[in-house]
Z-matrix of the N, CA and C atoms (Angstrom, degrees):
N
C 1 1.460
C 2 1.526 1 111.79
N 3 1.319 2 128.29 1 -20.66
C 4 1.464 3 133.18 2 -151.94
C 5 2.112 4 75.24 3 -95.59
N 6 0.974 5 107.07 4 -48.08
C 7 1.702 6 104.97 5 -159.71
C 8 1.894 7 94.15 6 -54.26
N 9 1.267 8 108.78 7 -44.97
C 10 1.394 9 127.07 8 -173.31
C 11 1.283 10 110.19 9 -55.51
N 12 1.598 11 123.95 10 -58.58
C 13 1.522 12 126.61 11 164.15
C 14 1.347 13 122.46 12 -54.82
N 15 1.451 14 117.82 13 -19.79
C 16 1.844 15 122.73 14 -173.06
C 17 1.204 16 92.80 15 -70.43
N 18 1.804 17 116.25 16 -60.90
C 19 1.220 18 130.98 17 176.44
C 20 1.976 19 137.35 18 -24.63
N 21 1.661 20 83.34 19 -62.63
C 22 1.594 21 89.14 20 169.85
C 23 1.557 22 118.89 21 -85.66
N 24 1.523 23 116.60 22 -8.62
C 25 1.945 24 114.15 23 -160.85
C 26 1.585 25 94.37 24 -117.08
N 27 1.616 26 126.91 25 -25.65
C 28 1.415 27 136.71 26 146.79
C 29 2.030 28 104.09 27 78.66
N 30 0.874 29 132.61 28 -85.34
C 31 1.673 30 128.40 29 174.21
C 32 1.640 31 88.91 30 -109.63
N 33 1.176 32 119.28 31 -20.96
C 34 1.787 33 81.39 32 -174.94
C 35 1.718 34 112.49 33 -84.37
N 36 1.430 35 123.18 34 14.68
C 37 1.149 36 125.44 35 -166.93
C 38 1.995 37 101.62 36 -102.20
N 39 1.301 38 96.06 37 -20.39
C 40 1.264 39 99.42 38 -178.03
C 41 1.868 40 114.75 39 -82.91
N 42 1.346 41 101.04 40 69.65
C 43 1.313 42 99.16 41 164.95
C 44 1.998 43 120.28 42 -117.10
N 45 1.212 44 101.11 43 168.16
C 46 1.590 45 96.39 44 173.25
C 47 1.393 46 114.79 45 -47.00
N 48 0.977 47 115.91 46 -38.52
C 49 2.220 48 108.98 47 -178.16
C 50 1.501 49 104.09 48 -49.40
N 51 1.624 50 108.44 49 -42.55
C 52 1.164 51 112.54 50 -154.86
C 53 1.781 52 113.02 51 -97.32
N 54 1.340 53 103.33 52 17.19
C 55 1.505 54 93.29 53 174.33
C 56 1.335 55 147.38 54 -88.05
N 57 1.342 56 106.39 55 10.73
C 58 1.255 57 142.89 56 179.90
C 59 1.661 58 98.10 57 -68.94
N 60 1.399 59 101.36 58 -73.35
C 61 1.531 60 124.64 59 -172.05
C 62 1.615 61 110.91 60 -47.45
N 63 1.418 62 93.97 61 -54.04
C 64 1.792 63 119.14 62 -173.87
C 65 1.550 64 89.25 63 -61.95
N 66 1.549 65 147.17 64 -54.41
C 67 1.594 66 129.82 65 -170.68
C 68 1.181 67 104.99 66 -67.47
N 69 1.447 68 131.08 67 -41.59
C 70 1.669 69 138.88 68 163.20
C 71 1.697 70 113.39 69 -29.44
N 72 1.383 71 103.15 70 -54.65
C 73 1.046 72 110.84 71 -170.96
C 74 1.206 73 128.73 72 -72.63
N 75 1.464 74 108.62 73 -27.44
C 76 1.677 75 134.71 74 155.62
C 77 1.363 76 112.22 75 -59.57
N 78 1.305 77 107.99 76 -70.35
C 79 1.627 78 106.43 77 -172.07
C 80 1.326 79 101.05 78 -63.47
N 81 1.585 80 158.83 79 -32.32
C 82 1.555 81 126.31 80 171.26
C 83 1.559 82 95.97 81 -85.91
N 84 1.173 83 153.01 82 44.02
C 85 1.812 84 151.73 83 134.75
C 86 1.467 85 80.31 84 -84.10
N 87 1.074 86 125.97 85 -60.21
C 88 1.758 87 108.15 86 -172.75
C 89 1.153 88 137.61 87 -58.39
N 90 1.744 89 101.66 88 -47.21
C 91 1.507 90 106.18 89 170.16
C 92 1.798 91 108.97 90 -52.35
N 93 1.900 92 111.43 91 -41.92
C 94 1.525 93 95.69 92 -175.53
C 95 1.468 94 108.01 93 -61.05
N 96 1.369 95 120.69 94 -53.23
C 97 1.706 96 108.16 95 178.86
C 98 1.389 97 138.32 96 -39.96
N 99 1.206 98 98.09 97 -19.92
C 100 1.875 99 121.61 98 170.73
C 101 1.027 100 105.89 99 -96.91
N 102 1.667 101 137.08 100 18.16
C 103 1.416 102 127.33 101 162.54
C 104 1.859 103 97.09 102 -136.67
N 105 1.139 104 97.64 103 -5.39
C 106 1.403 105 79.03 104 -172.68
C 107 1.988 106 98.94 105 -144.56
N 108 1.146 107 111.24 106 156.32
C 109 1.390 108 100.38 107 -170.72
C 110 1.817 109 97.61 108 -106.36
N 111 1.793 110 92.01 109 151.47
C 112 1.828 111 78.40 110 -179.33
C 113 1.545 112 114.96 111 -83.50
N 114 1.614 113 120.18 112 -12.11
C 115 1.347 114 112.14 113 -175.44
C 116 2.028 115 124.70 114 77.84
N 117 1.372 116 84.64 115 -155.50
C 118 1.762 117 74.09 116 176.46
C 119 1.385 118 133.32 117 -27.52
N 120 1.478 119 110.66 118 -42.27
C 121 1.421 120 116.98 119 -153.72
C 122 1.513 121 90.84 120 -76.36
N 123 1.072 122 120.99 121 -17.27
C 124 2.072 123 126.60 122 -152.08
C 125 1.612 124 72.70 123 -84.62
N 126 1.643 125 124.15 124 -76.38
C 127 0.808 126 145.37 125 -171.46
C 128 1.512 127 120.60 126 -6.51
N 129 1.222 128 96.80 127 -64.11
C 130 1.899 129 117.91 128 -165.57
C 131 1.597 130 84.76 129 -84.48
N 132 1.516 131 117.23 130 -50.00
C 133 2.147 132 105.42 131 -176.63
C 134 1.490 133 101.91 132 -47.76
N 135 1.637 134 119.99 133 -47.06
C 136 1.495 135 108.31 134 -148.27
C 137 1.515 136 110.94 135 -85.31
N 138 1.375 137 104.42 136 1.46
C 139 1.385 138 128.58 137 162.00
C 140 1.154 139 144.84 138 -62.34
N 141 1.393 140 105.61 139 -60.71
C 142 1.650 141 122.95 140 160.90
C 143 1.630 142 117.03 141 -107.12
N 144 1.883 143 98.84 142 28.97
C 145 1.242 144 94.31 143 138.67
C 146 1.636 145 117.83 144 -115.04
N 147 1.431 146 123.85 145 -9.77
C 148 1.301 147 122.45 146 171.94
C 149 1.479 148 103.95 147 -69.58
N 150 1.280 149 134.65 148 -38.64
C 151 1.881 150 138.08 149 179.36
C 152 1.259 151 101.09 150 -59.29
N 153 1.722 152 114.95 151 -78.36
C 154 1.265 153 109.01 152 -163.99
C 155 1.178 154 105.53 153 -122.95
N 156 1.485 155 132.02 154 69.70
C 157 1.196 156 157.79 155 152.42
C 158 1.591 157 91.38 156 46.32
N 159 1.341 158 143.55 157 39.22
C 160 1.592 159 129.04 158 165.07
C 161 1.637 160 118.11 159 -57.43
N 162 1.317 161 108.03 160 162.99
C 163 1.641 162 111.58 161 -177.62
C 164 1.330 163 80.14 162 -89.31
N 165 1.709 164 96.78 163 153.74
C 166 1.238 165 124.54 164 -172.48
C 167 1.403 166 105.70 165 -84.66
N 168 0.901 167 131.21 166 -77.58
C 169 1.278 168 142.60 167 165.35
C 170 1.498 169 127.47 168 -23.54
N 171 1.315 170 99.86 169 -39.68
C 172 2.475 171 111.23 170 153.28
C 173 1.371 172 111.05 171 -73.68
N 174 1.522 173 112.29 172 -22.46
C 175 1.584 174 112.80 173 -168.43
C 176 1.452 175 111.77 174 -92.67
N 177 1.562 176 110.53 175 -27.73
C 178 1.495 177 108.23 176 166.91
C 179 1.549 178 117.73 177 -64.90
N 180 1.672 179 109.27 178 -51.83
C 181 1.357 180 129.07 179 154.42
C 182 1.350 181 131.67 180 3.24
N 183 1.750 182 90.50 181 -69.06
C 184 1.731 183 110.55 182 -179.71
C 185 1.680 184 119.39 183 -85.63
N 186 1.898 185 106.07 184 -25.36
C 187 1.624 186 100.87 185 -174.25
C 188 1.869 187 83.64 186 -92.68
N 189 1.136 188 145.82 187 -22.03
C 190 1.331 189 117.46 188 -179.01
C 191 1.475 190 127.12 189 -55.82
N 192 1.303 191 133.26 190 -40.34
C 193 1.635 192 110.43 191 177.70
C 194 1.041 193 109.27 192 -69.59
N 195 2.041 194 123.53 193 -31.61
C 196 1.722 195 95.27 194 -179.01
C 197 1.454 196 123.70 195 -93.84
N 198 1.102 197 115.68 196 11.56
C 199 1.577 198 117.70 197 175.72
C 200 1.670 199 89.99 198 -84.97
N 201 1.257 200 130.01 199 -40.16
C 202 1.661 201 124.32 200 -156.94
C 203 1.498 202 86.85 201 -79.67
N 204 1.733 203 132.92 202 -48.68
C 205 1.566 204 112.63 203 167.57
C 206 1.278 205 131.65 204 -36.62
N 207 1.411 206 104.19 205 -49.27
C 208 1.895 207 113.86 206 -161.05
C 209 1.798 208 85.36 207 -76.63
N 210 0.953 209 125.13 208 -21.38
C 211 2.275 210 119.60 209 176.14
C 212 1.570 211 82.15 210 -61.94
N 213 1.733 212 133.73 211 -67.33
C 214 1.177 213 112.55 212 -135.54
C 215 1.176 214 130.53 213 99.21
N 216 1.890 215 95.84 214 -147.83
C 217 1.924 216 128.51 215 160.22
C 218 1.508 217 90.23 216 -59.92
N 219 1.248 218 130.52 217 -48.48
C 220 1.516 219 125.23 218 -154.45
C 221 1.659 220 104.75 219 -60.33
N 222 1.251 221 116.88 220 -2.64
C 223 1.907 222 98.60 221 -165.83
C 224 2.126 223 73.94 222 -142.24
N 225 1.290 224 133.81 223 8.20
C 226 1.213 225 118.43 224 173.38
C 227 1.365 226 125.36 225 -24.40
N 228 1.357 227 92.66 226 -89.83
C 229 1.411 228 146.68 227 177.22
C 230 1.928 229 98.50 228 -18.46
N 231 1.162 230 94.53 229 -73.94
C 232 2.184 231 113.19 230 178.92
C 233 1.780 232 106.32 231 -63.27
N 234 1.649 233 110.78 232 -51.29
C 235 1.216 234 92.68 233 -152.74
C 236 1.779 235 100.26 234 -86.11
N 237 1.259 236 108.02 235 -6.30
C 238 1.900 237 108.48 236 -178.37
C 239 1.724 238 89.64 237 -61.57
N 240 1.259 239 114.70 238 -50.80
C 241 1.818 240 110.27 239 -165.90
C 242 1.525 241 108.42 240 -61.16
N 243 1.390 242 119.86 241 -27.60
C 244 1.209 243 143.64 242 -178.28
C 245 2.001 244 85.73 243 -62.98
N 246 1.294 245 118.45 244 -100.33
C 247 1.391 246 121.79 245 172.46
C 248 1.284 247 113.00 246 -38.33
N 249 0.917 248 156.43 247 14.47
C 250 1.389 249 147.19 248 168.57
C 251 1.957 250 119.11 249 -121.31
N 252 1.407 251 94.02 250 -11.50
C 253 1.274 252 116.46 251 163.86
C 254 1.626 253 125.63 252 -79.28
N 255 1.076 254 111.46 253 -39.18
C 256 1.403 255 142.36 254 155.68
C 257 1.947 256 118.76 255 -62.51
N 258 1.374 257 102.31 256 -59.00
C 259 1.187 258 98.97 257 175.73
C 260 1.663 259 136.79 258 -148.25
N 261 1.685 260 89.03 259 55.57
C 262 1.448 261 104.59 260 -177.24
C 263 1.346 262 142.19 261 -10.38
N 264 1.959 263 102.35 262 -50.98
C 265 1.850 264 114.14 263 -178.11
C 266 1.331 265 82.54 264 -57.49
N 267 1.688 266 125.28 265 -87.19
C 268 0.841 267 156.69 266 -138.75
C 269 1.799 268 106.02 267 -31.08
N 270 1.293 269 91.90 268 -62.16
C 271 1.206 270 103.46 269 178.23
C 272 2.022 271 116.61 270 -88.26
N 273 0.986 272 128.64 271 30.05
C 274 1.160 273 124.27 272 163.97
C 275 1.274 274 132.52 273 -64.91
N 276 0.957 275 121.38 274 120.16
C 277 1.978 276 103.16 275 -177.27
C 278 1.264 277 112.39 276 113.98
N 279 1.757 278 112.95 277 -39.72
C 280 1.708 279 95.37 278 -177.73
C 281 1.468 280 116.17 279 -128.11
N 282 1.124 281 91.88 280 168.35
C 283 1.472 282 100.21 281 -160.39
C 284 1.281 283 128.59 282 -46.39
N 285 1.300 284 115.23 283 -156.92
C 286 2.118 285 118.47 284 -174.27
C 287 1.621 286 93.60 285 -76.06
N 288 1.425 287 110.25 286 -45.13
C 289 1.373 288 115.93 287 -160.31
C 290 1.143 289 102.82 288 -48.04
N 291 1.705 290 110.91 289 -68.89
C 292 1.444 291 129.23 290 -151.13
C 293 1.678 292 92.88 291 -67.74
N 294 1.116 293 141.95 292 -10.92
C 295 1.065 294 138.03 293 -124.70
C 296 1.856 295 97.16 294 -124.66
N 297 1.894 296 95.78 295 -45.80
C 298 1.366 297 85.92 296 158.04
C 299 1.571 298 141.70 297 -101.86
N 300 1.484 299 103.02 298 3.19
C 301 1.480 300 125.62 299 150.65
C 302 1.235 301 102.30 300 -46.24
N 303 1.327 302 138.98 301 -58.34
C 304 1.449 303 139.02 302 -163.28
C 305 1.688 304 99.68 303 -90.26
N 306 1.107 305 159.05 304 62.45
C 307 1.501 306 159.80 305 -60.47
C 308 1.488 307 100.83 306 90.79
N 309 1.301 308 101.48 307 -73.61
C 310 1.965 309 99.14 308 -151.58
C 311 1.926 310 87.73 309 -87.12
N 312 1.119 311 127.67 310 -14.76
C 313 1.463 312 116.58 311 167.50
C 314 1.140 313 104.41 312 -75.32
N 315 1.272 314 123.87 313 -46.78
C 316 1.398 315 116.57 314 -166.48
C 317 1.962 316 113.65 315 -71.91
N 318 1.172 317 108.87 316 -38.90
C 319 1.528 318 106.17 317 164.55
C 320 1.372 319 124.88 318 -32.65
N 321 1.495 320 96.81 319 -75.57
C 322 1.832 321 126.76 320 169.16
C 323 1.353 322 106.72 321 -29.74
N 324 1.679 323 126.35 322 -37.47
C 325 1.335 324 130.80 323 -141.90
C 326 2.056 325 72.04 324 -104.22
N 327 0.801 326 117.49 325 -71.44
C 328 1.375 327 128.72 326 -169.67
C 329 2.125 328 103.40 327 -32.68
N 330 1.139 329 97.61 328 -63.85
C 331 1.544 330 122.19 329 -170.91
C 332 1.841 331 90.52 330 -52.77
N 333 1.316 332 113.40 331 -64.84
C 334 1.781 333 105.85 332 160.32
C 335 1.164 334 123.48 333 -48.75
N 336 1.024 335 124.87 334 -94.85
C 337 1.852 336 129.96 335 165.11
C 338 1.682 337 100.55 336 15.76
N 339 1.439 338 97.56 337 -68.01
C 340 1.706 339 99.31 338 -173.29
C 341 1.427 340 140.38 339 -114.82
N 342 1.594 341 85.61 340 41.78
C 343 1.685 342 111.78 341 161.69
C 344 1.531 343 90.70 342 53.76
N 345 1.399 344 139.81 343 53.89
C 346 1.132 345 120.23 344 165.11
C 347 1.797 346 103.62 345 -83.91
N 348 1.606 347 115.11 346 -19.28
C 349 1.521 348 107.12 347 171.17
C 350 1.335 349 95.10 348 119.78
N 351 1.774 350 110.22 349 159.27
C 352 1.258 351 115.16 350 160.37
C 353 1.924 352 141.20 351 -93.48
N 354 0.931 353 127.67 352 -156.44
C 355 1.641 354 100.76 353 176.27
C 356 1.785 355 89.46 354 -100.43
N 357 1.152 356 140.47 355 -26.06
C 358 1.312 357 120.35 356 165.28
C 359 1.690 358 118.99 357 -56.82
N 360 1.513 359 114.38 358 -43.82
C 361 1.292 360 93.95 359 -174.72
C 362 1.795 361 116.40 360 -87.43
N 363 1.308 362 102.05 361 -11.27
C 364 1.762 363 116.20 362 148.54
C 365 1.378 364 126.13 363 -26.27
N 366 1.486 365 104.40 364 -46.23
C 367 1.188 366 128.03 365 -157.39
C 368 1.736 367 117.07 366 -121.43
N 369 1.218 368 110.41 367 3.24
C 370 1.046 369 104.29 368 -165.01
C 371 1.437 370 134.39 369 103.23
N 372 0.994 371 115.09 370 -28.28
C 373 1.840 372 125.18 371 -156.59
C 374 1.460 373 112.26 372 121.26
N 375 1.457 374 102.44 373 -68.46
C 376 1.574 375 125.46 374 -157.96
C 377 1.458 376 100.76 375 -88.47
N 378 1.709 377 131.88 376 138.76
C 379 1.038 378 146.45 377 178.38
C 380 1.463 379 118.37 378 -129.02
N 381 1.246 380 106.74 379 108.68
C 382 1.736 381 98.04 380 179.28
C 383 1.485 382 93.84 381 -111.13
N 384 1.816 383 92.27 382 120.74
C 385 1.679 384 120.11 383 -166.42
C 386 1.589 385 103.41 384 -77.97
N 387 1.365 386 111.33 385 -45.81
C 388 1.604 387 113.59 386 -169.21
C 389 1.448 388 94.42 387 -57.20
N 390 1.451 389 111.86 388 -77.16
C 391 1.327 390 103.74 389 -176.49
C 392 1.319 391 139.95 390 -58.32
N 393 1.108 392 132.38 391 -15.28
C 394 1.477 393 131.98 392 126.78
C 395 1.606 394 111.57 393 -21.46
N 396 1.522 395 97.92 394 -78.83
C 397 1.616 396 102.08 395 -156.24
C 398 1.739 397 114.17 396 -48.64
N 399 1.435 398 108.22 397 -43.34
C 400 1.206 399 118.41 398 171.72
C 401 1.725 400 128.29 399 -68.95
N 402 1.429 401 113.53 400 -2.58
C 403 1.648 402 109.36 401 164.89
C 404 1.327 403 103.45 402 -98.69
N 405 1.861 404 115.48 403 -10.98
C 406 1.467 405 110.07 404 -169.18
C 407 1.631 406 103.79 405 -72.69
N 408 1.122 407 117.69 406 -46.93
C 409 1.769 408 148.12 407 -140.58
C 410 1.907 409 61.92 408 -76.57
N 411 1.557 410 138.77 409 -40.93
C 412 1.916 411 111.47 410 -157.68
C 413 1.024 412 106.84 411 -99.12
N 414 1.736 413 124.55 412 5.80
C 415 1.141 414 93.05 413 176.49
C 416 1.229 415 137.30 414 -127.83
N 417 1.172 416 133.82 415 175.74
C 418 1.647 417 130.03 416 -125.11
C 419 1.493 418 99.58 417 -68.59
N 420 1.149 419 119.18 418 -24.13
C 421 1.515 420 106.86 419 -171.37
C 422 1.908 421 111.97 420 -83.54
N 423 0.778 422 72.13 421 0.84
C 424 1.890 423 82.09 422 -169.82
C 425 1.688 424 120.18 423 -45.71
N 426 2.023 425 84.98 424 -36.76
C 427 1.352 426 89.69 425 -171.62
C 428 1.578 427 125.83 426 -97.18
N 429 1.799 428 89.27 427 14.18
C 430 1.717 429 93.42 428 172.16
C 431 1.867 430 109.66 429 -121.90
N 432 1.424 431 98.10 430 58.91
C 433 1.372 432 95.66 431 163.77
C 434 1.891 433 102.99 432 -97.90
N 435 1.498 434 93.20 433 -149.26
C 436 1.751 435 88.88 434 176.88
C 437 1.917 436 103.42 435 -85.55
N 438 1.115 437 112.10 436 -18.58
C 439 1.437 438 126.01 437 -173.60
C 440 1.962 439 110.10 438 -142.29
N 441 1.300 440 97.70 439 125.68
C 442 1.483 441 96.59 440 174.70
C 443 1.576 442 118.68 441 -65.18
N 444 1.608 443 129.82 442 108.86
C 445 0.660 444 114.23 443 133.42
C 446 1.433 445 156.11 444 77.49
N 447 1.765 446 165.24 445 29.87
C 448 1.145 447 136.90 446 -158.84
C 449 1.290 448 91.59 447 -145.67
N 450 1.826 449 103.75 448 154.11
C 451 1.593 450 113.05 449 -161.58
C 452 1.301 451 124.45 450 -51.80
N 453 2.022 452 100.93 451 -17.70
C 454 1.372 453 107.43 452 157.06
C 455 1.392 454 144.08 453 -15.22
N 456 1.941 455 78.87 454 -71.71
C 457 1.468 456 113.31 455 -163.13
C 458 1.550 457 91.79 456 -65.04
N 459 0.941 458 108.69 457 -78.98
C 460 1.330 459 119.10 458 175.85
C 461 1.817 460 125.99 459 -27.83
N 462 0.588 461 105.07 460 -12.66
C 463 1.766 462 123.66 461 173.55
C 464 1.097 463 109.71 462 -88.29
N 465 1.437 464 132.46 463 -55.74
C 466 1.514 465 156.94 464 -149.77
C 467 1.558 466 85.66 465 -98.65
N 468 0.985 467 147.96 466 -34.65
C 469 1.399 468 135.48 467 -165.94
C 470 1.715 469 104.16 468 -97.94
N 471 1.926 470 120.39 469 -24.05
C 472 1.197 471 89.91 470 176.64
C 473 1.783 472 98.25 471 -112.38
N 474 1.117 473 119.88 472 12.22
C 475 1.551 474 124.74 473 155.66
C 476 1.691 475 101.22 474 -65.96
N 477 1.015 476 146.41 475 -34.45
C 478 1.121 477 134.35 476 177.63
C 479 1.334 478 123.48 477 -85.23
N 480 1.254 479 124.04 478 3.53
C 481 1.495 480 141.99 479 -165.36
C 482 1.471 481 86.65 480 -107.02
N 483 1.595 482 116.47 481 -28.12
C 484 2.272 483 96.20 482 -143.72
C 485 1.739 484 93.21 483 -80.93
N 486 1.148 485 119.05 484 89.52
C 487 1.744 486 127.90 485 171.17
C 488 1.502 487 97.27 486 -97.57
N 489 1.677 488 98.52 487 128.84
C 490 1.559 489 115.82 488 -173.91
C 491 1.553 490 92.68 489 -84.60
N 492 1.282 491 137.75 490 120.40
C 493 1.246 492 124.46 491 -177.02
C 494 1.939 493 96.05 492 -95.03
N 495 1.383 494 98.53 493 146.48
C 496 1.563 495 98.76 494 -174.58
C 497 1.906 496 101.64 495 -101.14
N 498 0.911 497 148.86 496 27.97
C 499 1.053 498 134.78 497 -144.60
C 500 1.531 499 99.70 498 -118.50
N 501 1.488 500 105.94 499 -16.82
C 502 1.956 501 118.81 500 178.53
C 503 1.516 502 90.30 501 -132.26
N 504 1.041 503 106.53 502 107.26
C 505 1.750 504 115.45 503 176.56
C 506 1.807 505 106.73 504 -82.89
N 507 1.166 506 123.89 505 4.19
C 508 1.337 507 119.98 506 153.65
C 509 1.491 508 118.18 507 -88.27
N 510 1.592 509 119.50 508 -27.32
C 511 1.063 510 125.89 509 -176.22
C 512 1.421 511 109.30 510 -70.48
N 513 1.739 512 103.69 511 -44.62
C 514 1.462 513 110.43 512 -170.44
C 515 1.669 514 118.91 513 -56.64
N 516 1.268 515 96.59 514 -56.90
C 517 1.802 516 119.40 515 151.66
C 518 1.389 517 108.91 516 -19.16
N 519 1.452 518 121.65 517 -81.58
C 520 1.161 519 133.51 518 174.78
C 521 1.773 520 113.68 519 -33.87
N 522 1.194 521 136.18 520 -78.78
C 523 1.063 522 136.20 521 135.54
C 524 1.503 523 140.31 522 -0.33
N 525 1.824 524 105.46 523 -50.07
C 526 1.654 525 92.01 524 162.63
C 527 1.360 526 118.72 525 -64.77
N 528 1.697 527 97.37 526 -43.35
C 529 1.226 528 99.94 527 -163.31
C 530 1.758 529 120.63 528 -68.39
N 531 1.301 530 97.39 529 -31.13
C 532 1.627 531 83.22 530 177.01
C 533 1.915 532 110.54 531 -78.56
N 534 1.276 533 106.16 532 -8.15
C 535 1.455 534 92.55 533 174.67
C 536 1.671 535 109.44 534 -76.34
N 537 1.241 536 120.80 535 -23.34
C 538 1.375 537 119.44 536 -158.39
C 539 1.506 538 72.97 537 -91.33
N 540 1.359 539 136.59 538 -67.18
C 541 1.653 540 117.92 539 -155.10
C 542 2.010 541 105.59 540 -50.26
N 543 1.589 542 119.45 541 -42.07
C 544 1.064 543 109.00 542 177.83
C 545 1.662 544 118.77 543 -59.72
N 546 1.658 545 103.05 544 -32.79
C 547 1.641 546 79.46 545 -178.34
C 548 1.382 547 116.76 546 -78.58
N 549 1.104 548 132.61 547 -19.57
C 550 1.678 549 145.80 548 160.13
C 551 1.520 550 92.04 549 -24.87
N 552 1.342 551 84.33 550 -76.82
C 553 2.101 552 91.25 551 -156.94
C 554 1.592 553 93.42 552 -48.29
N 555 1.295 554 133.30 553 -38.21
C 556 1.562 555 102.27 554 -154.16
C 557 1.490 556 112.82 555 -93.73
N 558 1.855 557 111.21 556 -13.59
C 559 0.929 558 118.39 557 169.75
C 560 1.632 559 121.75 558 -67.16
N 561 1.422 560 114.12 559 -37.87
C 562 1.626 561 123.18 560 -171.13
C 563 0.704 562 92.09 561 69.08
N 564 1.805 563 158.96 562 89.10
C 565 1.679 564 117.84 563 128.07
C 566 0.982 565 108.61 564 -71.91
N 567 1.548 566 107.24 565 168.18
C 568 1.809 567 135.83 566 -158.60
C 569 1.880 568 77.62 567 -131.57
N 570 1.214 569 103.31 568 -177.42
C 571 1.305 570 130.12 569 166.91
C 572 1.439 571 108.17 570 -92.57
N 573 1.350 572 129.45 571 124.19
C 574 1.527 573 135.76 572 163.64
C 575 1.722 574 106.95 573 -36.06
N 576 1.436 575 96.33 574 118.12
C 577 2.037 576 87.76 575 172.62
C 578 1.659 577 106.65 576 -108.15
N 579 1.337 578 98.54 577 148.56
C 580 1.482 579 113.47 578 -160.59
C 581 1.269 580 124.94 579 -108.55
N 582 1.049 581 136.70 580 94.20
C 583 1.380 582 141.80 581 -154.86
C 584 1.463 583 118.96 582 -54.19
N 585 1.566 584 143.84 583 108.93
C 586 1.656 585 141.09 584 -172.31
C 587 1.584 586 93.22 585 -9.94
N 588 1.319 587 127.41 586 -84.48
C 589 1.133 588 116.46 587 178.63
C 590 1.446 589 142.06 588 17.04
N 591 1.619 590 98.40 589 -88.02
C 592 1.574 591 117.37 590 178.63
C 593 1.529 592 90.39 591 -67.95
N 594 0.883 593 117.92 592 -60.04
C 595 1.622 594 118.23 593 -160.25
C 596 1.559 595 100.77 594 -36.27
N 597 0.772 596 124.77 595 -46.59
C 598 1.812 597 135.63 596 -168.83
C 599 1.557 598 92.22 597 -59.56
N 600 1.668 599 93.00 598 -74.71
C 601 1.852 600 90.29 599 -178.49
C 602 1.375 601 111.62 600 -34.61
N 603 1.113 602 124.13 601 -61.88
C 604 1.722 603 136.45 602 176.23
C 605 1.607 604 109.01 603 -25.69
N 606 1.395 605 91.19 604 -49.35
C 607 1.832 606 97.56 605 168.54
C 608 0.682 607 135.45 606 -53.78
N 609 1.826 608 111.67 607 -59.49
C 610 1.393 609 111.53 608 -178.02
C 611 1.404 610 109.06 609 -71.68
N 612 1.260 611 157.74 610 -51.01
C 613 1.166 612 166.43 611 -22.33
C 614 1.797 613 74.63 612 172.65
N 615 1.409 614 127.41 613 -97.28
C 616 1.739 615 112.57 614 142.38
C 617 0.743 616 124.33 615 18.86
N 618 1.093 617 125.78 616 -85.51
C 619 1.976 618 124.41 617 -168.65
C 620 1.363 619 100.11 618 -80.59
N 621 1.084 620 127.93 619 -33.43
C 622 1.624 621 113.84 620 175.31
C 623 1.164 622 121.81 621 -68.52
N 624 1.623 623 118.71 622 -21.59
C 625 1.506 624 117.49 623 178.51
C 626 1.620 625 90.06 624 -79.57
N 627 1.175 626 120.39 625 -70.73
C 628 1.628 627 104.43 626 -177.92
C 629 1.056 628 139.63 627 -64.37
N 630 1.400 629 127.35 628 7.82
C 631 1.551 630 125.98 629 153.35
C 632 1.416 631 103.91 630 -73.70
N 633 1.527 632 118.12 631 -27.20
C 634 1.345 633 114.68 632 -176.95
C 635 1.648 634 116.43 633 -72.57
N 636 1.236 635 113.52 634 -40.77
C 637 0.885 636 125.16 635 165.78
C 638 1.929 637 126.89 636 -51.59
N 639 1.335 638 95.88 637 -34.49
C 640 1.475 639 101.58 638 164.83
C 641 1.427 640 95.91 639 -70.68
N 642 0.843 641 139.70 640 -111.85
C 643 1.438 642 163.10 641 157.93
C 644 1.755 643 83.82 642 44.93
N 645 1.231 644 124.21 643 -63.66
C 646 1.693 645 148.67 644 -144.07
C 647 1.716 646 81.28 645 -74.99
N 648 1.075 647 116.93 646 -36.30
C 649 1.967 648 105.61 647 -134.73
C 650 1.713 649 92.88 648 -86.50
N 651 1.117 650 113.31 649 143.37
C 652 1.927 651 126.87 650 -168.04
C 653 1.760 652 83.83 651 -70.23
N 654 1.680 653 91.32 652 135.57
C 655 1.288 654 104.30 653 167.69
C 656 1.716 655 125.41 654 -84.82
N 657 1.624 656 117.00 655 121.91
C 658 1.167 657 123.54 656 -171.82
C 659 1.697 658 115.00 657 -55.79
């Protein structure tokens, strides 16, 4: 019940009366982590906290509602009982789906609410996705989600996270720009090379616009 009250009352529950409840509530999150592994979500935290040194504990925070979206049907079934335990009226009547949609909103809403942060400012600004995706896909927990895993998945889940927030227009700034310098680097462009060929056309094509152009220009 104490995990249940943190859940719905979020920083205003964390006061001295309540710290009894609040270590309770910690130590069985632990006992479940020592019986059960978290998988992806551990995965992508223990990730972009070895790169850019993030707290572990904001980083699980922030990839848990969208890793439990990108599952779906795949985490229905568990996480609707999960939401419906929590908020019975609310949820009466509709289904697993709708049921854990209202779960992964309510997380997201929670993870805001209490300034735990976003994965840009987690991270710095700047996010390098490949490499992310590819320490996520090795490590050990990967292979006990409901589905293993692939750098894919993992790409697609924090491509859907990267929201430019407009609300600090230095931040936003910050943000284009390192996304456009990262996609540069991974793209390489070179300069288009042009075969003797075209190049000639290119020539003539040249001198014909500017003879025309003479031709055009008012005589002095």
């Amino acid at each position: 019940t104490a995990i249940l009250r943190v859940m719905r009352e979020g920083r205003a529950y964390a006061t001295p009366a309540n710290l009894a409840e609040l270590a309770t509530a910690s130590m069985l999150a632990g006992l479940a982590f020592g019986n059960s592994d978290v998988g992806p979500v551990h995965c992508l935290a223990e990730s972009i906290g070895a790169v850019y040194k993030a707290p572990h504990g904001a980083a699980n925070a922030v990839f848990l509602g969208p890793t439990l979206a990108y599952y779906g049907a795949l985490v229905a079934a568990p996480m609707s009982q999960v939401a419906r335990s929590v908020w019975p009226d609310a949820l009466a009547g509709l289904d697993d789906a709708a049921a854990t949609r209202y779960l992964v909103a309510a997380v997201d809403a929670f993870v805001d609410a209490n300034e735990v942060g976003t994965l840009q400012s987690l991270c710095g600004g700047s996010l390098d996705i490949e490499r992310i995706a590819a320490l996520s896909v090795t490590n050990n927990s990967n292979e006990s989600g409901p589905i293993p895993m692939t750098e894919s998945d993992y790409r697609a889940i924090i491509a859907g996270m990267a929201l430019v927030p407009a609300d600090r227009k230095w931040f936003t700034r910050l943000i284009v720009s390192a996304t456009v310098i990262d996609a540069l680097q991974t793209i390489d462009p070179t300069y288009p090379v042009i075969d003797p060929k075209a190049r000639e056309e290119l020539a003539r094509v040249k001198t014909s616009l500017e003879a025309e152009q003479r031709r055009k220009a008012p005589k002095k």
